[in-house]
C-alpha positions in Angstrom: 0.0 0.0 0.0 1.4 3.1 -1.4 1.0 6.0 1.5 2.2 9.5 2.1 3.5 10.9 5.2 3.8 14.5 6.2 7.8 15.1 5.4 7.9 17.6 8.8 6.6 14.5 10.8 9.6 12.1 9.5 12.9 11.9 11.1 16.0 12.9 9.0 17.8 10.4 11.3 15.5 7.6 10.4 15.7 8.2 6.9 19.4 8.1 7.0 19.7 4.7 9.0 17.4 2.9 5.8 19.1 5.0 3.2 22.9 3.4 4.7 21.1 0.0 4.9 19.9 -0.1 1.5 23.2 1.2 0.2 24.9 -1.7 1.9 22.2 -4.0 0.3 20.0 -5.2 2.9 16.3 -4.2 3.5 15.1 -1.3 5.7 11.8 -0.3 7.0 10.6 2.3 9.1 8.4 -0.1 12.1 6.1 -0.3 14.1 4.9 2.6 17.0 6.4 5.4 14.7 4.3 3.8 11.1 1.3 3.9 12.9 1.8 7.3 15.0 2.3 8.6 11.3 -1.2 7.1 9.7 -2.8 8.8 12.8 -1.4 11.8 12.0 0.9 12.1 15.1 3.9 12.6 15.3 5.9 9.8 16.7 8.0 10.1 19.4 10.7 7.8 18.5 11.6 6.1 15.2 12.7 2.1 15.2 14.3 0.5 11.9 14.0 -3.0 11.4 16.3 -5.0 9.1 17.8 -8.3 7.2 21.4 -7.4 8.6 22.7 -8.7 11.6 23.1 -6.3 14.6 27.3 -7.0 13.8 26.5 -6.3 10.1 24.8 -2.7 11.5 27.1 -2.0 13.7 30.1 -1.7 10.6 27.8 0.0 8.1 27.3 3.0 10.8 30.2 4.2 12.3 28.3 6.2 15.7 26.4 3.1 17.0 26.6 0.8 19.6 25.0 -3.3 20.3 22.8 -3.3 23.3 21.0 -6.2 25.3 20.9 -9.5 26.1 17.8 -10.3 26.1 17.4 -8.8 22.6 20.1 -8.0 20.9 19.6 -4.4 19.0 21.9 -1.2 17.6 21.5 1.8 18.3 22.6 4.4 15.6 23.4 8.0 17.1 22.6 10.9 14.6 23.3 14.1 16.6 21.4 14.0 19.6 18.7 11.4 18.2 18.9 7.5 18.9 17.6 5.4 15.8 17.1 1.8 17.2 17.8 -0.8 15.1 16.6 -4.6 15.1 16.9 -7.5 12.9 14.2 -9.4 11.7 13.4 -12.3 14.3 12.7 -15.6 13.7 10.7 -17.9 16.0 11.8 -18.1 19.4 10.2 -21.8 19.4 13.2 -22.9 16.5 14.7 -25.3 17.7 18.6 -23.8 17.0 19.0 -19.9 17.9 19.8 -18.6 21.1 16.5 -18.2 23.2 15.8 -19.6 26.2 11.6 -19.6 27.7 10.7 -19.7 31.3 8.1 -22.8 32.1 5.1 -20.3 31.9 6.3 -19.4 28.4 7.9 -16.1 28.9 10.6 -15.3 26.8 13.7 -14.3 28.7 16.2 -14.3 25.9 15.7 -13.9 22.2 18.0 -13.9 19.9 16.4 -15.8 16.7 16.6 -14.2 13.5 14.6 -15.0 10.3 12.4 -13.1 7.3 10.3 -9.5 7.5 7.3 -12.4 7.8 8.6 -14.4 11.1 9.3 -11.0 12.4 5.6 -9.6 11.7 4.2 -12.5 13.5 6.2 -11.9 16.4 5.4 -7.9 16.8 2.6 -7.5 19.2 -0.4 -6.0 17.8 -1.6 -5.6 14.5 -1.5 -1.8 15.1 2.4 -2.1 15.4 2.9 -5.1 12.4 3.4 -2.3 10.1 6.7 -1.9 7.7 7.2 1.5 6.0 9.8 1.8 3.0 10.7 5.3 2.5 12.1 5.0 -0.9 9.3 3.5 -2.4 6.8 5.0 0.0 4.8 1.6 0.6 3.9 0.7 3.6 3.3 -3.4 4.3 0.7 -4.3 5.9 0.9 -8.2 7.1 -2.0 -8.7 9.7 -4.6 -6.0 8.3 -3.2 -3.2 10.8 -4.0 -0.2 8.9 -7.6 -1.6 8.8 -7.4 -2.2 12.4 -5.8 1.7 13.0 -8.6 2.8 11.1 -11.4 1.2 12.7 -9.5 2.1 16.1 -9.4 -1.6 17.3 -6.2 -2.4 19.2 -6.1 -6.2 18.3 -3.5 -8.6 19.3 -1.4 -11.0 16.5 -1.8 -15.0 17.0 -3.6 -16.4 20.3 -3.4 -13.4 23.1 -3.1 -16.0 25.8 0.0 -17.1 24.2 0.9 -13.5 23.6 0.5 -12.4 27.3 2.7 -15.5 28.3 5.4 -14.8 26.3 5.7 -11.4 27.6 3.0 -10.4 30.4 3.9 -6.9 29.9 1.8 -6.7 26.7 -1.3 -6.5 28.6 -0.4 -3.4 30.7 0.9 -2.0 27.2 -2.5 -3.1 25.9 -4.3 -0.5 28.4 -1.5 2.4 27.5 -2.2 2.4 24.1 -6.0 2.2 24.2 -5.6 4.6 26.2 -3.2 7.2 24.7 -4.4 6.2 21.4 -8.0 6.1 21.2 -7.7 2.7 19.9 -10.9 0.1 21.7 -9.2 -3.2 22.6 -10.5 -5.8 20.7 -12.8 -8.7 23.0 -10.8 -11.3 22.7 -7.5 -9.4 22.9 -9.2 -8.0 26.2 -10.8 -11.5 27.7 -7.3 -13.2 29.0 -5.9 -9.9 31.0 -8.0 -10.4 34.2 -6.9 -14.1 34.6 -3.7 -13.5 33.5 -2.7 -10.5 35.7 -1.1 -12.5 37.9 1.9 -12.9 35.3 3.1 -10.0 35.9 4.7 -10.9 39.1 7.4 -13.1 37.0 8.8 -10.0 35.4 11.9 -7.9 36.5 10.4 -5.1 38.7 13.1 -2.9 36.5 11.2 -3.9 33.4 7.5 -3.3 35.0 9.1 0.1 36.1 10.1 1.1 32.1 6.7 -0.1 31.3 4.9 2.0 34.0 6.8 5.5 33.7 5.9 4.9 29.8 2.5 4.9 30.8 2.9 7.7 33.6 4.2 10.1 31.4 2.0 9.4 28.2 0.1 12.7 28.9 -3.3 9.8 29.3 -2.3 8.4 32.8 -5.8 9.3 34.2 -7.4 7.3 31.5 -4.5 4.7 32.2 -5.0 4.1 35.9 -8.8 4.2 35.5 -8.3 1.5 32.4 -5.8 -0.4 35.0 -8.5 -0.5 37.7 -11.1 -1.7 35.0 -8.4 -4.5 33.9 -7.9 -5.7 37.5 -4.3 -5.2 36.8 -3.5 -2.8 39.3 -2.7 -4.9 42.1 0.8 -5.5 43.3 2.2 -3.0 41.0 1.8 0.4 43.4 0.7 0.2 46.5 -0.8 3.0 45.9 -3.0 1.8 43.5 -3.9 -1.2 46.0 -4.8 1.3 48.5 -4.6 4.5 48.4 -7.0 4.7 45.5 -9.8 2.9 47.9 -9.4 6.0 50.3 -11.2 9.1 49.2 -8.4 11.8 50.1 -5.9 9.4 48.9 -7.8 9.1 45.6 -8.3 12.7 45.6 -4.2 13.3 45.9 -3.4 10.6 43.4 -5.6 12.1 40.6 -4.7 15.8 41.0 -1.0 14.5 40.8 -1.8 12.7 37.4 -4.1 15.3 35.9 -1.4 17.9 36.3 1.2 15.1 35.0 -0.8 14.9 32.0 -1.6 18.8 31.6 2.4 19.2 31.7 2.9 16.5 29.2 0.1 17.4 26.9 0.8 21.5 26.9 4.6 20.3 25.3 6.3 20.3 29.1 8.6 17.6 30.6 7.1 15.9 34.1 9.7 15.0 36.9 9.0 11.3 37.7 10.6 11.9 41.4 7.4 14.0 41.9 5.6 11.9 40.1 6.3 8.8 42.1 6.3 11.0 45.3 2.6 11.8 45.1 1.7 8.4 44.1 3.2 7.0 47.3 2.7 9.7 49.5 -0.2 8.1 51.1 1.8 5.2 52.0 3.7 6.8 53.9 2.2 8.7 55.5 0.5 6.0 57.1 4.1 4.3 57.9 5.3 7.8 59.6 2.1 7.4 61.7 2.8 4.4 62.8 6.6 5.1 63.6 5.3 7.7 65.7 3.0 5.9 67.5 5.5 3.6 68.9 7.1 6.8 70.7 9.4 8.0 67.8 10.0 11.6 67.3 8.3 13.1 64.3 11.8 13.5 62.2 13.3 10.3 62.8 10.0 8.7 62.5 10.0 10.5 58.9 12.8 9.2 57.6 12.1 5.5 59.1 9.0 5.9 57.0 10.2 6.6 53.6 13.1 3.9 54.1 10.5 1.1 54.4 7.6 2.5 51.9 10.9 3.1 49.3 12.2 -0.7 50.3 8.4 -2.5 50.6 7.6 -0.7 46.5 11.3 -2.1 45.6 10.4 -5.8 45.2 7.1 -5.0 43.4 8.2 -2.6 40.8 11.9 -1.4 41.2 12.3 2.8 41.1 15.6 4.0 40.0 17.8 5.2 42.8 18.1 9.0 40.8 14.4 9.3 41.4 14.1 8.1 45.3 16.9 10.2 46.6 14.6 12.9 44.9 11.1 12.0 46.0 13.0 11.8 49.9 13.8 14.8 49.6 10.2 16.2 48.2 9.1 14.0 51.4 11.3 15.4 53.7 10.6 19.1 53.4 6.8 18.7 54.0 6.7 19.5 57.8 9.1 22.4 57.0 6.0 24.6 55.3 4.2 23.9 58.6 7.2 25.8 60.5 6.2 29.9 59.8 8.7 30.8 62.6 11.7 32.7 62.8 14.5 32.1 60.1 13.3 28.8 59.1 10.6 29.7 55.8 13.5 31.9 54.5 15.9 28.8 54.6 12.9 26.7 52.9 13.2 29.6 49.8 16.3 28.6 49.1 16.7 25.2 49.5 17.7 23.4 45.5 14.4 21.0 46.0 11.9 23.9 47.3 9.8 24.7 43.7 9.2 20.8 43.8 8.1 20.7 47.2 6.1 23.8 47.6 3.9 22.1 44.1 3.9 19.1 46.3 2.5 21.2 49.2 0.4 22.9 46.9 -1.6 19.3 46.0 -1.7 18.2 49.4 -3.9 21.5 50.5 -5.7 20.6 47.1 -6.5 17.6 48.4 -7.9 18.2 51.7 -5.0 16.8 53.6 -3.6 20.1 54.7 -5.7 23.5 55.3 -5.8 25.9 51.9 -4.5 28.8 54.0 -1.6 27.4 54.4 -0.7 26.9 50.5 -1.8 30.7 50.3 0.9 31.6 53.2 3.7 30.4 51.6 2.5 31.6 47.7 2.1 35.2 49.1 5.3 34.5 51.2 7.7 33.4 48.0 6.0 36.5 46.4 6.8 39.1 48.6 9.5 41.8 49.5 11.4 41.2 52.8 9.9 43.6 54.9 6.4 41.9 54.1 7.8 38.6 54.5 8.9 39.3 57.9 5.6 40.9 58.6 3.9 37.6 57.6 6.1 35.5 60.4 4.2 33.8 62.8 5.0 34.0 66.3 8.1 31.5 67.5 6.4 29.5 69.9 8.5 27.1 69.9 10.0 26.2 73.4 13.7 28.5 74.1 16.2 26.1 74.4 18.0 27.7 77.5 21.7 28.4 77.2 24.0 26.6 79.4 26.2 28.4 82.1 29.4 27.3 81.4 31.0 25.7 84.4 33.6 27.4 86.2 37.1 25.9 85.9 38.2 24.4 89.5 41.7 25.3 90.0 44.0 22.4 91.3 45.0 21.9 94.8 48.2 23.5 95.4 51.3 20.6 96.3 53.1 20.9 98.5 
C-alpha cells in the first residue's frame, strides 16, 4: 500500500539509518509505533528501523552506533542528539537452533532468533504495530490488516493473546496504554485473557514493570491509564498505591490531581519529573508508615525518615524505582513538615533550599487535596511572592519552646602541692 506521510513528521535520522542500509544491500523499513503514529497523524515520538542485517553487520555500516542487550540484541545508531534503534528481523523463538531460552510459563527471557520480515511480523505485538514503511518507495506493508485495524480504532492482538500475554505479560499493561493514549478500543478477545492472566506479571523484572509504568505515567493519558488499570484488575501489586490509596477518598483525591497535572504538563509540550511523580503516588503510604513510627514513641523527624526507608524498600520488590528518582522524592518528602514551620528564620531557609519549587507544588496538592488547610498553600504563595519587609511581617510567632543556654562551668583550680 502506497502512502504519504507529512515530510515535517519524519525523522532525518530515520531516513538516513534505511538510506545506509539499503546502500549496503539489505532491507530497511521504518516499524512499528512510529508507522502507525504517522497514519494517525501524530507525530511519533521515536523512530525504530527494522532490518535483514545482523546487529554485527549494522554496527560496521554506521560508524556512531553501539549493540545493546541480552535479552534482545539491537543497535542503536546515534545521529546528533537522536537514537535510531535498530533490530533485525526475528525468527521464532520456538526454532529449535538460535539462542532463546523460555521460562516454564512461556515467557521469553532471551531472544536472539533471526529469520524473514514475515517471522518478524508475526512476532510484533499487535496488529497496530505489524506495520513496515519503506521510505524509498513510499509503501507501507501491511501483514496482519493493521492499517484496517488503525482505522477502525481496534487495538487487536497477532496469534492467540493468551499465548501473547505468556510470552511477555507486559503486553497487557501495554495493551491498556495504548487504548488509552491512542483512542484505539481493545479488541474482545484481545481483552478477555488480561484479568486471569494478571497475575503474570509478578514473574517480570520489577526494572522492566518500572520502564513499562513510567511509559505509561508520562503518556500525557495516565488518568485514562489508571482508570483503564482498575477496570483490567491489573493494578494490584504493582503500586501500593494503587492497591490502596485509590480505595481511600483523600488518597484518591491526591493521586488524581498529581496525574491530571502530569498529563496537563505533558500534553501543553512540558517535561514531568518522575521523582514527583512517584512521590505523590506513594505519599499516602507513607504517610500512614510515619504514623505508625510515631506511634511507637518516635520523634516526628526520625520517624519520617524511618518511613520513607520502608515504603521506598516494601515498592522495591514489586516494581523497582531507579535510585536517581528516590533520593529525589525523599527529599520532596522530607521538606513537607518544614511549610508547617512559619517561625523565625526557618521559611527563609525553605526559599532557598535546591528542592523547594518541587516541594512547595507538592505542598500545593496536598492542601488541594484536603489533607492540609488551603491557607496554608496561600501563606507560603504570598510568602515566596513578597519583599522582605512583608515577609517578615507575615512571620508567625516563634512559639517554639527556648532552648535555655547553658552556664558554662567554672574551671576548679587544682589543689596547690606541696
Amino acid at each position: 500500500r502506497r502512502v504519504l506521510f507529512r515530510s515535517d513528521l519524519l525523522s532525518n535520522a530515520a531516513l538516513k539509518t534505511t538510506e545506509g542500509l539499503h546502500k549496503a544491500g539489505f532491507e530497511a523499513y521504518i516499524v512499528g509505533g512510529a508507522v502507525r503514529d504517522l497514519l494517525l497523524n501524530r507525530t511519533p515520538k521515536d523512530f525504530d528501523v527494522a532490518t535483514d542485517a545482523t546487529p554485527e553487520e549494522v554496527n560496521r555500516i554506521f560508524r556512531r552506533s553501539r549493540i545493546i542487550g541480552k535479552r534482545f540484541r539491537l543497535v542503536h545508531v546515534l545521529f546528533g542528539d537522536e537514537t535510531i534503534e535498530v533490530s533485525t528481523f526475528r525468527g521464532s523463538h520456538l526454532e529449535a537452533e538460535g539462542d532463546s531460552k523460555v521460562t516454564d510459563s512461556g515467557r521469553i527471557i532471551r531472544d536472539n532468533v533471526f529469520g524473514s520480515i514475515v517471522d518478524d511480523a508475526i512476532r510484533r505485538d499487535f496488529t497496530a504495530n505489524a506495520l513496515y514503511y519503506d521510505p524509498a518507495s513510499q509503501e507501507v506493508l501491511d501483514f496482519h490488516n493493521g492499517y484496517a485495524d488503525i482505522k477502525a480504532g481496534i487495538l487487536r492482538m497477532i496469534g492467540k493473546p493468551e499465548t501473547r500475554y505468556a510470552e511477555d505479560p507486559v503486553r497487557m499493561l501495554r495493551a491498556v496504554r495504548l487504548s488509552a493514549k491512542l483512542g484505539l478500543k481493545i479488541e474482545p478477545n484481545t481483552q478477555a485473557p488480561i484479568a486471569k492472566m494478571a497475575d503474570l506479571l509478578q514473574d517480570v523484572p520489577p526494572s522492566r514493570l518500572f520502564d513499562e509504568m513510567l511509559k505509561l505515567f508520562l503518556s500525557g493519558h495516565a488518568m485514562k491509564s489508571v482508570t483503564a488499570l482498575r477496570e483490567q484488575h491489573l493494578h494490584h501489586g504493582l503500586l501500593p498505591m494503587l492497591d490502596v490509596v485509590l480505595e481511600q477518598p483523600m488518597g484518591e483525591r491526591f493521586v488524581m490531581l498529581a496525574l491530571q497535572n502530569t498529563d496537563d504538563r505533558i500534553l501543553s509540550g512540558k517535561s514531568a519529573n518522575p521523582s514527583f511523580l512517584f512521590a505523590t503516588l506513594l505519599w499516602h503510604e507513607m504517610l500512614a508508615a510515619w504514623e505508625l513510627y510515631k506511634k511507637e514513641g518516635h520523634h516526628a523527624i526520625p520517624a519520617l525518615h524511618m518511613a520513607m526507608t520502608e515504603v521506598i524498600a516494601t515498592q522495591a520488590e514489586k516494581l523497582a524505582i531507579h535510585n536517581r528518582y528516590t533520593a529525589t522524592m525523599k527529599e520532596i518528602w522530607g521538606l513537607q513538615p518544614r511549610f508547617e514551620q512559619r517561625a523565625g528564620k526557618r521559611p527563609f531557609g525553605l526559599l532557598t533550599h535546591p528542592r523547594y519549587r518541587a516541594g512547595y507544588d507538592f505542598l500545593l496538592l496536598r492542601c488541594e487535596s484536603g489533607e492540609l488547610p488551603m491557607e496554608l498553600g496561600e501563606w507560603w504563595t504570598a510568602f515566596a511572592e513578597a519583599d522582605g519587609d512583608t515577609r517578615t511581617s507575615m512571620l508567625q510567632a516563634d512559639t517554639s519552646p527556648k532552648k535555655r543556654r547553658r552556664k558554662p562551668r567554672k574551671k576548679t583550680s587544682a589543689p596547690e602541692t606541696l
